[in-house]
N, C-alpha and C positions, 0 to 999 in steps of 0.2 A: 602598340596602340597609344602611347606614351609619347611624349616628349621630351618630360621630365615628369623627376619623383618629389617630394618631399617628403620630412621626417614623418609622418603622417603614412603616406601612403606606402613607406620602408614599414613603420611597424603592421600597421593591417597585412602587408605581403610575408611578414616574420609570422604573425597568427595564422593565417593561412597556411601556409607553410608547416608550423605546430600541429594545428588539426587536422594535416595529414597525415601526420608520421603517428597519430593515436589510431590508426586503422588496423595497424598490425596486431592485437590484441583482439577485439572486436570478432575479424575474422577468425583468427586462432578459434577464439568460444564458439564460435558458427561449425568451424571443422569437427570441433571435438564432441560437440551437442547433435550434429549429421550422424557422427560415427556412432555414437551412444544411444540415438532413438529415444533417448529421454524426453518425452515433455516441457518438463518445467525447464530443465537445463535448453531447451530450444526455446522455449520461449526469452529466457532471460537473455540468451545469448543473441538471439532478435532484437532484442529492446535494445543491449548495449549497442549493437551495430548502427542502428538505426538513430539512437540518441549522438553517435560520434558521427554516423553521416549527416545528421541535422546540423551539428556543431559545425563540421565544413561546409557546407549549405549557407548557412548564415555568416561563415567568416566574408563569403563573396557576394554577399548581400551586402554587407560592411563597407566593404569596397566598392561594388557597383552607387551604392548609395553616395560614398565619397566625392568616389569622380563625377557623380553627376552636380554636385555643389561645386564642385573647384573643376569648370571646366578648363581654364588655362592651361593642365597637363594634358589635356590631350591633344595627339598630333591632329593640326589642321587640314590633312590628308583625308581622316577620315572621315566619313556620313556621318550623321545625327540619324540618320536611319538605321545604321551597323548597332549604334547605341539603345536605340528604340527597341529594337526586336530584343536585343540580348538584355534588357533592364529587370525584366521578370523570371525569370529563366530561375535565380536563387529563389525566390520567393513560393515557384512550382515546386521546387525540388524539398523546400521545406513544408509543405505541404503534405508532401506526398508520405514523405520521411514521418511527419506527426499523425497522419493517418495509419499508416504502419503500425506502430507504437502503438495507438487505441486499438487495432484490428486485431493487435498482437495477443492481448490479453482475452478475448474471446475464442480465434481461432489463430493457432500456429501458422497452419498454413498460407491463410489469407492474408497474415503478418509478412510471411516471405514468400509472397508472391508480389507485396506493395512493397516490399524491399529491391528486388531483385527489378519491379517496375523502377524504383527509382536508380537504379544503378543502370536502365536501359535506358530510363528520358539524359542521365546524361551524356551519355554515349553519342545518343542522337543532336542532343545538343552543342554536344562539342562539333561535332560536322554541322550539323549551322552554321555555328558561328563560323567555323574555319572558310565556309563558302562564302558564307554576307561579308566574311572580314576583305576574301581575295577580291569579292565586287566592292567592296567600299572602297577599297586599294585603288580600283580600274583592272583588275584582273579579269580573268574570260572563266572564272570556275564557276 
């Protein structure tokens, strides 16, 4: 989708990059807090998850927001439409993610069931984008 990078958009891609590799922890607390039927230990371990999936959330809001101020890295290949659609997509997902969080604290459940929503919207989002990307290309997906 690129061009080119600059030192800018290498470090945003290093934070990125950081904020995923803090999932494995997060998760871990989710397994052990399932296994245990505790409460409080599921709730907490919700909020962790959900605060580090925020954090990745917003790392690519970071970025989406970059490239939209320094349009010169992006390849001229692609639509401003491709761009359009996917410019909100962090901003749902942290949404969803900080609903979660509140929801958390009331009911466990309703906590990760907007968790587990958010791990679907991106799922579904990644094939969006992957489809808008091959039609921006000139692809037939």
């Amino acid at each position: 989708m690129l061009q080119r990078i600059d030192r800018n958009v290498n470090m945003l891609n290093l934070l990125m990059l950081f904020s995923i590799t803090l999932l494995d922890y997060p998760m871990s607390l989710v397994a052990d807090a399932l296994t245990t039927g505790n409460r409080q230990d599921m709730q907490t371990a919700f909020i962790v998850y959900d605060l580090v999936a925020l954090f990745i959330s917003a790392t690519f809001y970071f970025m989406y927001a970059y490239l939209h101020h320094h349009q010169d890295l992006k390849k001229p290949g692609i639509s401003m439409a491709f761009y359009a659609a996917i410019k909100f997509d962090p901003v749902r997902s942290v949404t969803i993610y900080g609903l979660a969080i509140v929801a958390t604290f009331w009911s466990v459940w309703l906590g990760a069931i907007l968790l587990a929503g958010g791990i679907i919207f991106h799922f579904l989002a990644y094939l969006r984008m992957s489809r808008q990307l091959e039609q921006a290309k000139g692809g037939t997906a």
